[in-house]
C-alpha positions as CSV (number, residue, x, y, z in Angstrom):
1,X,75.2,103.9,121.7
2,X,77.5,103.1,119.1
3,X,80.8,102.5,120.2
4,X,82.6,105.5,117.9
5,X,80.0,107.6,120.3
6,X,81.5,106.3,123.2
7,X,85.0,107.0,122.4
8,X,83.8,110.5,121.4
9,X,82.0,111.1,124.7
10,X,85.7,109.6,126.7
11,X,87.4,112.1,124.8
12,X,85.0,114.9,125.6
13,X,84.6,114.6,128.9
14,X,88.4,112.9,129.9
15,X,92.1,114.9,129.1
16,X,95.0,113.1,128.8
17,X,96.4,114.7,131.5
18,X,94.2,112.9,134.2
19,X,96.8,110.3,135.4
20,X,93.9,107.0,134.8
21,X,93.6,108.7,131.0
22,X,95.2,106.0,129.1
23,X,94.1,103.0,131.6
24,X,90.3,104.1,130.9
25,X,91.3,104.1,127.3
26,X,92.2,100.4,127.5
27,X,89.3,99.4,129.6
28,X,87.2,101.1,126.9
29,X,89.2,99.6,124.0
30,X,88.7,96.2,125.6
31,X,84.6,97.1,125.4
32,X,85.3,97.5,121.4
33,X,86.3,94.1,121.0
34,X,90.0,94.5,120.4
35,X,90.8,91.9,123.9
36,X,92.8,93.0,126.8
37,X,96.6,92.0,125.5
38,X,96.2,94.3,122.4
39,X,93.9,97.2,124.3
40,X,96.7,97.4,127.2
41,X,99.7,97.1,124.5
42,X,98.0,99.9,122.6
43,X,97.4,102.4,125.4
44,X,100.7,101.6,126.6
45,X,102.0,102.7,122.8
46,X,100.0,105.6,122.6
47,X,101.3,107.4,126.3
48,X,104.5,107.1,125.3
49,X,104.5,108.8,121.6
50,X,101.8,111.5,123.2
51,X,104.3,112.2,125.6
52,X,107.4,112.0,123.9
53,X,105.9,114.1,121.0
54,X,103.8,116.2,123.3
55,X,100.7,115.6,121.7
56,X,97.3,116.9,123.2
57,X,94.1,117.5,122.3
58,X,91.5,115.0,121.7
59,X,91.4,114.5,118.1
60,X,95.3,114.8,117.6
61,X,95.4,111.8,120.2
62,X,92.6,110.0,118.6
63,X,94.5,110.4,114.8
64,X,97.8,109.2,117.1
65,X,95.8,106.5,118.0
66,X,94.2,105.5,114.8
67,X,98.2,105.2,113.4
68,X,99.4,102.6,116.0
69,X,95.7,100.7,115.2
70,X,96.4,100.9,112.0
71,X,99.8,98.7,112.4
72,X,97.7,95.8,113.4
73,X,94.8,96.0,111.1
74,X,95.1,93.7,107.6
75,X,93.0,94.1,104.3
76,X,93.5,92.0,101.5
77,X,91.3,92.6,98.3
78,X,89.8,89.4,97.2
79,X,88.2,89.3,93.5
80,X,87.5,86.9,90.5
81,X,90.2,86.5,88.6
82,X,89.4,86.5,84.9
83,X,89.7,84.0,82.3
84,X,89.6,80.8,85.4
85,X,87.3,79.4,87.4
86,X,87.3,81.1,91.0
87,X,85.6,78.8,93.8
88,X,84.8,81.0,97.1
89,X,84.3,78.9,100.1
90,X,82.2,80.9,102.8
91,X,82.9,79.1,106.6
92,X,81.7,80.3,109.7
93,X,79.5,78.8,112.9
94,X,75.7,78.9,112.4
95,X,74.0,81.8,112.5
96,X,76.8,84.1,111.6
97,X,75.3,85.2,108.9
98,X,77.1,82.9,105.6
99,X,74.1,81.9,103.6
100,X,73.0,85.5,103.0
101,X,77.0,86.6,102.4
102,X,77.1,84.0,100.0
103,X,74.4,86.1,98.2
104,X,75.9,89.3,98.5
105,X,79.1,88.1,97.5
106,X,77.6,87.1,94.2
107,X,75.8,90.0,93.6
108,X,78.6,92.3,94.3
109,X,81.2,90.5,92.0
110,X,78.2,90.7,89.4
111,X,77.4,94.1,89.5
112,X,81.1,94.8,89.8
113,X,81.8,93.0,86.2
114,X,84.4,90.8,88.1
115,X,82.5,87.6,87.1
116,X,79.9,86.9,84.0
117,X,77.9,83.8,85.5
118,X,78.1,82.6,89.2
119,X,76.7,79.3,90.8
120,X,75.7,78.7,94.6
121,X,76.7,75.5,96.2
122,X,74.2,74.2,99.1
123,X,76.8,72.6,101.1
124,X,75.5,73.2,104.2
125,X,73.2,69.9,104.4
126,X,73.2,69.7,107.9
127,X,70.7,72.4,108.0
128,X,67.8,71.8,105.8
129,X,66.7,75.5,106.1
130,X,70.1,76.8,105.1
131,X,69.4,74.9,101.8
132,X,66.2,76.5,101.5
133,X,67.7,79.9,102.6
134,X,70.1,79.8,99.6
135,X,67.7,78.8,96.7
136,X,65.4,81.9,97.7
137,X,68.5,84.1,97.4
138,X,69.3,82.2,93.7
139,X,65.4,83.0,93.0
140,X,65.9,86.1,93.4
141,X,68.8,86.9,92.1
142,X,68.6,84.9,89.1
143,X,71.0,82.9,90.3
144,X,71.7,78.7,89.4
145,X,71.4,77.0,93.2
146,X,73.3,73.6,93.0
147,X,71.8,71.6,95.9
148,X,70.7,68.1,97.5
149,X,68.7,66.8,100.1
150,X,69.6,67.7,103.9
151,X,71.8,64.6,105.1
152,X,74.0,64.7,101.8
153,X,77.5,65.0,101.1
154,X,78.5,68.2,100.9
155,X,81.8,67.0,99.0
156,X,79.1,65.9,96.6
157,X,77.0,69.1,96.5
158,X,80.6,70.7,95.3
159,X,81.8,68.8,93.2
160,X,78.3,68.9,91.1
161,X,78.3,72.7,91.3
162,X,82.1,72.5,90.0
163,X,80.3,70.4,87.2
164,X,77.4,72.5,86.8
165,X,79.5,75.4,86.1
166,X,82.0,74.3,84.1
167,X,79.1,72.6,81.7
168,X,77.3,76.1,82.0
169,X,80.5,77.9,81.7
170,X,80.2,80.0,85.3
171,X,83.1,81.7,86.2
172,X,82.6,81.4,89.6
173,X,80.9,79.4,92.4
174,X,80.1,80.6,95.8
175,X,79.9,77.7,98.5
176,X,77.9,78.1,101.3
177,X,79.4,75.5,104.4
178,X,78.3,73.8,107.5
179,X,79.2,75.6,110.9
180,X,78.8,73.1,113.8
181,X,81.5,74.1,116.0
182,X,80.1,71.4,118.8
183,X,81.7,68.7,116.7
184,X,85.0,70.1,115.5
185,X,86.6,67.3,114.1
186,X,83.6,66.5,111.9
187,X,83.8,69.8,110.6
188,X,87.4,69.9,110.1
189,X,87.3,66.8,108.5
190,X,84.3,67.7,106.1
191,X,86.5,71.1,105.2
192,X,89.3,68.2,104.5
193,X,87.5,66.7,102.1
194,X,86.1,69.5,100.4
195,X,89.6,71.0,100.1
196,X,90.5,67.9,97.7
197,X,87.5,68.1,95.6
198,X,88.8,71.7,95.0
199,X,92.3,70.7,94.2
200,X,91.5,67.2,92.3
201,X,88.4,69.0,90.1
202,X,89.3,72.3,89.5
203,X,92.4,72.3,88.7
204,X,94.0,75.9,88.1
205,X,91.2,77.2,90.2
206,X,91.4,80.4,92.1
207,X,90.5,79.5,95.2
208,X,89.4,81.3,98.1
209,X,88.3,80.5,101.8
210,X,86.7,83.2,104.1
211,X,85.6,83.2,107.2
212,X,82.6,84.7,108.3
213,X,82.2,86.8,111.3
214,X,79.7,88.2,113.3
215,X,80.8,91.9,114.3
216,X,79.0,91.4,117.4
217,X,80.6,88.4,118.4
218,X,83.1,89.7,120.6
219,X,86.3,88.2,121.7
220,X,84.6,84.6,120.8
221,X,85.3,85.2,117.2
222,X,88.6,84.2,118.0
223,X,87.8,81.1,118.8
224,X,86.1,80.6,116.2
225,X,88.9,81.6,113.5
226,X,91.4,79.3,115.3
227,X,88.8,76.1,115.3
228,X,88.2,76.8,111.1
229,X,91.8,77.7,110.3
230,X,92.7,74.2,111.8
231,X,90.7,73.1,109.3
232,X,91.8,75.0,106.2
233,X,94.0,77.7,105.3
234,X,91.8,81.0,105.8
235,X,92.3,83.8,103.0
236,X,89.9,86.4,104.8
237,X,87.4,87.4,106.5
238,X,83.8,89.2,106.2
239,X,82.6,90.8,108.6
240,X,78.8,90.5,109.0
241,X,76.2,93.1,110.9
242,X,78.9,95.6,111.4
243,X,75.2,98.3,112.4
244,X,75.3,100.8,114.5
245,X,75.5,98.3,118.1
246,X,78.5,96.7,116.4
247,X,81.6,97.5,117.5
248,X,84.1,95.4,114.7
249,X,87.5,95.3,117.0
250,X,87.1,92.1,116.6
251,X,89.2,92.7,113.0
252,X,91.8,93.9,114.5
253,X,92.5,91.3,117.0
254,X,92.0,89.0,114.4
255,X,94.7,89.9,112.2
256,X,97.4,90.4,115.1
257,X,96.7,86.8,116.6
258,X,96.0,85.0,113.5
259,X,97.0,87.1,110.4
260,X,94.0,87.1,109.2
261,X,93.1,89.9,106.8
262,X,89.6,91.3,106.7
263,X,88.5,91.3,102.6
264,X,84.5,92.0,103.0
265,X,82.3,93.9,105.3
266,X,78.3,93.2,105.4
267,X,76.1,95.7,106.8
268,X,72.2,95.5,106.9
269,X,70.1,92.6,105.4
270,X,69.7,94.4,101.7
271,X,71.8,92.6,99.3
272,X,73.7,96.5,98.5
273,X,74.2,96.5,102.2
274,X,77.6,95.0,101.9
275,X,81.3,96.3,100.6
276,X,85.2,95.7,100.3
277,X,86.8,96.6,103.5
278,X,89.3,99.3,104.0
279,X,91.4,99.5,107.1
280,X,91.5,103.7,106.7
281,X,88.0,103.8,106.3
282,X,86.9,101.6,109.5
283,X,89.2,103.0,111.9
284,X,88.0,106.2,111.0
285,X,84.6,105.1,111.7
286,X,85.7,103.1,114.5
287,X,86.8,105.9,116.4
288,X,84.6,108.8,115.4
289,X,87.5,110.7,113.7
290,X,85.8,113.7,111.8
291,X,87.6,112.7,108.2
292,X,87.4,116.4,107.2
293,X,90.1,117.6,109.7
């Protein structure tokens, strides 16, 4: 059951009135990924403006609800910028889902106009099938692949897709990264080093870092934010297979502990299955509110 069914069904069947109202809403809140502090600290909010303002009804407490959510929910709108090269780094553990965003993110930018040429960067050696993963995508998208064996530098691998596109005049290159959170300082220390190619060959480059997370993650998505924002400044986040068992608090937490902003949402495995996130929009969804009332 999708979780926006779940909170319909609570408010259905449960009336504020019922003196455990607002601790079930927590407990439930907690099950949508948004972690105790937060859940508690918003059910807490959301008696005391019901009750000072007299508000009843389910979907009047539910749009109540979607206001103090929305104070804790960041998006940030993350594009090419024209006339400069733009270098998107995608990070994220294995599995999350950052190969195939990397593809999506160049396909959307493309069909958007927001960039004329892009380049992928292979830069997660560690994984020989990622490599392979991300010249499929480039096949089929028409897309240059800059790659090396698994085992290699992924410094190198970026700083020959900086060269490939400048030499090809690409506007952008997407970078797909390594995600082996068992050995954190190699990984921040790989990110390290990446971070200076950036600075030392691109020069006025429009760089970006975002974070890839699974929407079904849960409450270990934390974790894994604060392990790659040791690493490297973090710009943003996509959230990947936000279907119908996903349950995407996990944004929300996010961006009160860390301030991290949420700039892309990926959906299904269809390159189209993917769009800019808007806070409005996902809360809406998030809790079932009919948007026509």
């Amino acid at each position: 059951m999708k979780f926006a069914d779940r909170i319909k069904a609570f408010f259905g069947f449960v009336s504020a009135e019922d003196a455990e109202f607002f601790e079930e809403l927590a407990d439930l809140l907690v099950e949508g990924d948004l972690g105790a502090q937060l859940a508690f600290k918003v059910a807490d909010d959301l008696k005391v403006v019901c009750r000072k303002k007299a508000i009843t009804g389910p979907e009047a407490i539910k749009r109540e609800l979607k206001t103090i959510l929305s104070g804790y929910g960041k998006e940030i709108n993350i594009q090419p910028e024209a006339g400069k090269l733009n270098v998107f780094l995608l990070l994220g553990v294995n599995g999350v889902g950052k190969t195939t965003s990397c593809a999506k993110l160049a396909r959307y930018f493309l069909n958007e106009g927001s960039a004329r040429k892009v380049v992928l960067a292979a830069g997660d050696t560690f994984r020989a099938a990622a490599i392979d993963q991300l010249k499929v995508h480039g096949e089929r998208l028409g897309l240059r692949v800059v790659a090396q064996g698994p085992g290699a530098d992924p410094g190198a691998v970026l700083y020959d897709a900086l060269e490939a596109a400048k030499a090809e005049g690409a506007d952008l290159v997407i970078a797909d990264t390594a995600g082996r959170m068992h050995t954190r300082q190699d990984l921040v220390r790989e990110l390290g080093k990446i971070d200076k190619i950036v600075a030392s060959r691109a020069g006025e480059a429009n760089y970006r870092r975002l974070l890839a997370i699974d929407a079904t993650t849960g409450q270990n998505g934390i974790r894994q934010a604060e392990v790659f924002a040791h690493a490297v400044p973090l710009d943003g986040l996509v959230l990947t297979k936000l279907d119908s068992s996903a349950k995407g608090g996990i944004v929300l937490a996010l961006a009160k502990e860390l301030g991290i902003p949420t700039a892309f949402v990926g959906r299904g495995e269809g390159y189209g299955d993917f769009e800019v996130f808007k806070l409005d929009a996902f809360l809406d969804e998030f809790l079932g509110l009919d948007v026509a009332t």
